[in-house]
C-alpha positions, 0 to 999 in steps of 0.5 A: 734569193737567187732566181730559181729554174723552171723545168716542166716534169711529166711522171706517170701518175703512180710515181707522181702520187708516191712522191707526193705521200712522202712529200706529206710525210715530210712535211713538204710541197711536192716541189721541194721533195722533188728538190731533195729527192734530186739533191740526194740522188746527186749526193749519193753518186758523188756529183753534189751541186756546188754551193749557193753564193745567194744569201738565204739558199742552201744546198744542204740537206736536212739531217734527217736521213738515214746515217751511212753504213759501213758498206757506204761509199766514203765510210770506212769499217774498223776490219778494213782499217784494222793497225793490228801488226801482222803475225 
């Protein structure tokens, strides 16, 4: 497994404490929901971490969340790609 980065992190305890009740929820350490939580972040802006060579590691995420909407980037809506003619 690929050695993985150490970062010292400082939340307000509020944050710190909210991120902790969904790391519970998921079934997390508070490590690895912050892990997610910044994989999502990434994925939603369009700037995803490139794949991981090392065997065992994934950069994927779970297939839990929550399904794109049509008002997501990259989806498409029937109106929008509608091949009705015109008149």
């Amino acid at each position: 497994m690929a050695e993985r980065k150490k970062l010292l992190l400082r939340l307000d305890p509020q944050v710190y404490d909210a991120v902790a009740r969904w790391a519970t929820d998921d079934l997390r350490s508070v490590n690895a929901q912050i892990e997610y939580a910044l994989r999502l972040a990434l994925r939603t802006v369009g700037r995803p971490p490139k794949p991981s060579t090392a065997p065992g590691t994934s950069t994927e995420l779970d297939t839990t969340t929550e399904p794109q909407t049509s008002d997501d980037p990259g989806t498409t809506s029937e109106s929008a790609t509608s091949t009705e003619p015109d008149g």
